[in-house]
Structures are given as structure tokens and as C-alpha cells.
N, C-alpha and C positions, 0 to 999 in steps of 0.2 A: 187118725183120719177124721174122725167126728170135728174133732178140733179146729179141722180146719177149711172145714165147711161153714160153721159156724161165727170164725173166725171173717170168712169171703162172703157168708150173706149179712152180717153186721157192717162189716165197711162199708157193701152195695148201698146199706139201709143209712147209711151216713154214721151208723154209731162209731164212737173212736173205741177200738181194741188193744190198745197200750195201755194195759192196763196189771196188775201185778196184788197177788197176795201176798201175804208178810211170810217169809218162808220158815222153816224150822217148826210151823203151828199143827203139830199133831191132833191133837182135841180139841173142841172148843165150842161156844155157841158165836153161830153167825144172826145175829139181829138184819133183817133186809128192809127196808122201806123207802122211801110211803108206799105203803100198800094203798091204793086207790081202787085197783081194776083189776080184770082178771088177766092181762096180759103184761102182768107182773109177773105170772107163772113161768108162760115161753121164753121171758125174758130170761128169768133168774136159772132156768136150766141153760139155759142159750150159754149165759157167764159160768154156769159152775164148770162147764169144758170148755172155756174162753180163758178160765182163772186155773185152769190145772186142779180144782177140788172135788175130782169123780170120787172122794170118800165122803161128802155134805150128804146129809139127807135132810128130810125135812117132816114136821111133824103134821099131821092130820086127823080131823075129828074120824075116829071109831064108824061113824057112819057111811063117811067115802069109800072104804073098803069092803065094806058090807054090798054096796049094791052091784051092776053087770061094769062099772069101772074102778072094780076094786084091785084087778090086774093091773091095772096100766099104774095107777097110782104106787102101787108097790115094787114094779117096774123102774119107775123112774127116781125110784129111791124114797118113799113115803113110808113113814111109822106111824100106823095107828096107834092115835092114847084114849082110853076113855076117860073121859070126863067128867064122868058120874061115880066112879069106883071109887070101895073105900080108901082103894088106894092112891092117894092125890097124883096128880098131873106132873108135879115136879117130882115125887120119888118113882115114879115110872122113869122119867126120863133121868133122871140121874143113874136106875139102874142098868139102860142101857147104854150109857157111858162108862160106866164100868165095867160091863162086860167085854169091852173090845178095847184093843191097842191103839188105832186109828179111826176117828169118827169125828165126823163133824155135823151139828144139828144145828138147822137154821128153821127159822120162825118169824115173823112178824111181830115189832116188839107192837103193834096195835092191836093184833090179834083179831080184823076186818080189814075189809074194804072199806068200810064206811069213816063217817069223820069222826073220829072220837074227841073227849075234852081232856083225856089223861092216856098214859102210856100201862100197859100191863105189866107186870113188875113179874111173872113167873117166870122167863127168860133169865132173868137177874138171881132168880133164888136157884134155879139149874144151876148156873155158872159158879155161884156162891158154894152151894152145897156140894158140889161136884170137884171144888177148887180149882175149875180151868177159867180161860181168859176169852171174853166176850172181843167178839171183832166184830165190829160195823161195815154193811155194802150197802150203799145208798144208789137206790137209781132216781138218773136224771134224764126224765124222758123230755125235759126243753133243749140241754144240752146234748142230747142225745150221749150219754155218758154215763158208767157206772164209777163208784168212787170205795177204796178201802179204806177203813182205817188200818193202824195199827191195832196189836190185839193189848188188850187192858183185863185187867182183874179186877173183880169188885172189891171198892172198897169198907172201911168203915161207915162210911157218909155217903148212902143212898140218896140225899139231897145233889150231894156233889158229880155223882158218876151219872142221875139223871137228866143233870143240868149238861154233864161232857156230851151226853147224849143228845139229848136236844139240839143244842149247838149244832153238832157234827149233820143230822137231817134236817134241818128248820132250813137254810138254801136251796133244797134238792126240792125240784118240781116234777112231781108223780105225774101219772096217766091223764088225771083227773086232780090239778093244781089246788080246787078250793078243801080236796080231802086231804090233801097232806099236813105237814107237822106247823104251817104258819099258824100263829094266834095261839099253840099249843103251853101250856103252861105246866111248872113244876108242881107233880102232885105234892111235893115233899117242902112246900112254901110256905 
């Protein structure tokens, strides 16, 4: 039902909803960007019951949970990590992929809204150390369109998989065009 509400106010709103996850991807990290704005969020729940992936959640600083919107946030499917613990941010997150049969954790490989000059690479060492396969959703708020990739696994050559990366967002025009992935460069050059 959600589905398809969702489904009737994106058409209304011009977005195209023809749109398909790779199927058989039980686990995995979803990378989403450009992250520009904050309505990237409504967007990106809007698609996860547009894309049939009510098993995504998504990760969030220890803090959002903490204060009088720490409901909603866990609600809609948010994992608090701290980010200060001596336990690092990727074994957190690896261990809650482990724990379950069907998950999927999506994140911003920016890891802001803002413009960065390099991509965050803990997204890539989850996926790594987890041994599942990183799948790409790019939103294109010019085209009014969201885009999947297929899912991939990291390789030996972090130069090369952030290069597939890049490629695959450096077209997509975010909320806020001048923060997204144009002029972004291979940290790994």
C-alpha cells in the first residue's frame, strides 16, 4: 500500500518510477548520492518502497538518536554508530551484518551535505570486510530520476573501484548541483 502511494505522488511530482533493483542482492552496502540537501532523505525513503528494499536501513551519528527525534529515526529504519568508540565504525557495522540473514545498509559515500574534495572510503572497507557487494543509487534531481547500478564487490584496486565509482555519480545532478561529485577527484591518483 505504501508502495503505492509513493509510487502516485512521484509520478504527480514528474519523478520517473521505472525503475528496478538488481534482484537475488540479499546483503549489501547501498552507497546513495550526491548528497547535497536534506531532501535527499524523503527522497531516498520515498525509493526504498519504490525499489521493493523495506530491508535498507541506513546509518546515523549516535547523536540523532539520543535526542526527542531518536524515535522517528529508528522508526524509519536508522542504526545508530558511534563514532568515537574504541570500537571503529566499520566493525560496528560489519557486526551488524552479520548478525542478520537479510540487510541492507546504505550511507553516503560523502558522508555530508557539503562539497567535499575526496569520497570516504569506510563504506568500501564495510563491504570489503563484510565480503558483500556494494550497489550504487544515484539521485538525479535535474532529471528528476533515480539510477541503480548493478551490485559489485571490492576489488584489489581501490584506485579502480573508486574510479567505477565516480564515473557512475559525476552525471547525476543532486539538490544542490555545485555540491555534488563534478571536479571530484580520485583520492587514490
Amino acid at each position: 500500500m505504501q508502495r503505492f502511494f509513493w509510487v502516485g505522488l512521484f509520478k504527480l511530482l514528474g519523478w520517473d518510477t521505472a525503475v528496478h533493483f538488481p534482484k537475488g542482492v540479499k546483503k549489501c552496502v547501498i552507497i546513495a548520492g550526491p548528497h547535497t540537501h536534506w531532501m535527499d532523505f524523503p527522497v531516498g525513503l520515498a525509493y526504498r518502497s519504490i525499489l521493493r528494499i523495506n530491508q535498507a536501513r541506513f546509518l546515523g551519528k549516535r547523536e540523532l538518536f539520543d535526542g526527542p527525534f531518536g524515535f522517528f529515526f529508528r522508526w524509519v529504519g536508522g542504526i545508530p554508530v558511534d563514532r568515537f568508540s574504541k570500537h571503529n565504525v566499520v566493525d560496528q557495522v560489519v557486526d551488524v551484518l552479520a548478525s542478520k540473514e537479510e540487510i541492507m545498509i546504505a550511507l553516503s559515500p560523502e558522508g555530508t551535505r557539503k562539497k567535499v574534495d575526496r569520497l570516504r572510503t569506510g563504506f568500501y572497507h564495510i563491504a570489503k570486510k563484510a565480503g558483500i557487494p556494494i550497489v550504487m543509487i544515484g539521485l538525479d534531481f535535474e532529471k528528476r530520476k533515480v539510477v541503480v547500478s548493478e551490485p559489485f564487490y571490492p576489488s584489489d584496486s581501490e584506485k579502480n573501484d573508486f574510479e567505477h565509482i565516480l564515473q557512475f555519480f559525476k552525471p547525476l545532478k543532486g539538490k544542490i548541483p555545485s555540491q555534488g561529485f563534478e571536479g571530484l577527484k580520485n583520492q587514490f591518483d
